[in-house]
C-alpha positions as a Python dict, from the first residue, in 0.01 Angstrom:
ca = {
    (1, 'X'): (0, 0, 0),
    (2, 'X'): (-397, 2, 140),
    (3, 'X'): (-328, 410, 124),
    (4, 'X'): (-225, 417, -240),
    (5, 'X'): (-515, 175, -309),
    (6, 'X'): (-794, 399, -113),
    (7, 'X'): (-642, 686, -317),
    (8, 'X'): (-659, 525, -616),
    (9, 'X'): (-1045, 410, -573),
    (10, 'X'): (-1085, 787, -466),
    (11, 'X'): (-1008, 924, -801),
    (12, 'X'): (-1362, 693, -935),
    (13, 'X'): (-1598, 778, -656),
    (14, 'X'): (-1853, 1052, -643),
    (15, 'X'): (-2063, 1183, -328),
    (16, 'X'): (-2289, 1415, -231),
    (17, 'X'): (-2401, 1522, 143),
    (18, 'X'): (-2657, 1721, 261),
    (19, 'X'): (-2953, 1649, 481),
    (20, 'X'): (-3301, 1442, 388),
    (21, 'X'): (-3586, 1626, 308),
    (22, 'X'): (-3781, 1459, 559),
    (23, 'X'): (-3571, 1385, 789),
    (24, 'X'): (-3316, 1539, 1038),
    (25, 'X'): (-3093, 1282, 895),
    (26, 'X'): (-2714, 1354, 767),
    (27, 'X'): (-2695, 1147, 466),
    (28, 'X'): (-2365, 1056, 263),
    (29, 'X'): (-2424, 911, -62),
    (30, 'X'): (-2129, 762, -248),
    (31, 'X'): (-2063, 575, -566),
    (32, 'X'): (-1825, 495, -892),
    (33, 'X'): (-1845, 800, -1148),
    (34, 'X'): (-2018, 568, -1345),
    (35, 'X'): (-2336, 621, -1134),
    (36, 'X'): (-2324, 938, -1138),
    (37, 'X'): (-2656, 941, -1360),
    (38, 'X'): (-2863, 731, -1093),
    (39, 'X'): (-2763, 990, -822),
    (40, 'X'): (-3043, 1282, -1023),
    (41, 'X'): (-3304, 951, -995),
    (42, 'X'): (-3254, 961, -543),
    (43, 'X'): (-3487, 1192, -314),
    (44, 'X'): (-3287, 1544, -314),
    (45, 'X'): (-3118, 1615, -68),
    (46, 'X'): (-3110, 1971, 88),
    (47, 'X'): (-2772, 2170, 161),
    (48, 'X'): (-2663, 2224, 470),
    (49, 'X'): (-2394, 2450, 649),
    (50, 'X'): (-2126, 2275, 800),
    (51, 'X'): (-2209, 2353, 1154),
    (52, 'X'): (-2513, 2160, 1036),
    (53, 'X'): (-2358, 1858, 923),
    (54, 'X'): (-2150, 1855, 1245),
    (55, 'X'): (-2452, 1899, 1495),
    (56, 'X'): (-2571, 1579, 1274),
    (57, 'X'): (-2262, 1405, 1326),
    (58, 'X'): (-2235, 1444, 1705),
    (59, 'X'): (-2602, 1337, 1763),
    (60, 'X'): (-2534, 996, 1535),
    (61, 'X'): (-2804, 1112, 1327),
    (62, 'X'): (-2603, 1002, 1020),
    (63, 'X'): (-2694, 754, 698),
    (64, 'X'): (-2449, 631, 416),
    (65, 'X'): (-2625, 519, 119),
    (66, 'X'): (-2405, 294, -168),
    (67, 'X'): (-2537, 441, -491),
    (68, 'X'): (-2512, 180, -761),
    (69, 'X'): (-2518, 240, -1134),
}
């Protein structure tokens, strides 16, 4: 049941990864579709390759950010 759930709440969410500008800091933003429009409004973040993210990963060097709308 908790799997159809997290699947279900899956289908609202939206993220975005990629590193800070300032930083050497992995950050994972997530949030309901519906703030989707506050996401443009958040420092950019710069893309990364994935050996990048993983490097980031390893070292801890990692930030989740709850983006509400």
């Amino acid at each position: 049941m908790e799997k159809d759930l997290l699947e279900a709440l899956g289908q609202h969410l939206v993220w975005r990864i990629g590193r800070a500008e300032e930083e050497e800091v992995l950050v994972v933003r997530v949030g309901l579709a519906s703030a989707t429009p506050r996401f443009k409004e958040l420092p950019r973040l710069v893309n990364i390759p994935d050996a990048e993210i993983e490097r980031l990963a390893r070292e801890g060097r990692v930030r989740v950010e709850w983006v509400e709308g």
